[in-house]
C-alpha positions in Angstrom: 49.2 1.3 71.7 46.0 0.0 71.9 44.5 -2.6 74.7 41.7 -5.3 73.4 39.0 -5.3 76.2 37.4 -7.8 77.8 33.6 -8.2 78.0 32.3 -5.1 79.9 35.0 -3.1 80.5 35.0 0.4 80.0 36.9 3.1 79.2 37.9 6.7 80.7 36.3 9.6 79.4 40.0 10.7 79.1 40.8 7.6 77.2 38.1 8.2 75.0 38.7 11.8 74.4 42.0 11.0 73.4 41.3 8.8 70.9 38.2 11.1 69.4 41.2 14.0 69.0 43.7 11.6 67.2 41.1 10.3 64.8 39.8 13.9 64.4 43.5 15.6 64.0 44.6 12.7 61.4 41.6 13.8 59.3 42.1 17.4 59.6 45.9 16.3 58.2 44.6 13.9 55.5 41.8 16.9 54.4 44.8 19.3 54.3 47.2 17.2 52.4 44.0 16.5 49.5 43.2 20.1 49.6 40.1 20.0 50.3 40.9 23.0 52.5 44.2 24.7 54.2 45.6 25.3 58.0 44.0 28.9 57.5 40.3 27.7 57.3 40.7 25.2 59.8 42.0 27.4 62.0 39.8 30.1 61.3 36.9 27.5 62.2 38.6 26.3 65.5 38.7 29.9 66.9 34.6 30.7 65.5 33.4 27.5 66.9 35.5 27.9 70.2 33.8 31.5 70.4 29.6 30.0 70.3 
């Protein structure tokens, strides 16, 4: 899944957005599962932040 680079290289900005969304998904998931809080309020943020 993922590639070592070498030296300099870089990345995409599409490579690098990816990851950002599965490391911020998984702990959306993990906050869920602890309770911390539910699919309702994380939606419910999604839609008032996508709205600013």
């Amino acid at each position: 899944m993922t590639q070592k680079l070498e030296g300099k290289e870089l990345v995409s900005f599409e490579e690098l957005l990816m990851a950002n969304s599965v490391i911020v998904d998984t702990l959306a998931q993990l906050l869920i599962e602890k309770g911390v809080f539910n699919k309702e309020e994380s939606a419910k943020g999604r839609m008032s932040s996508a709205g600013q």
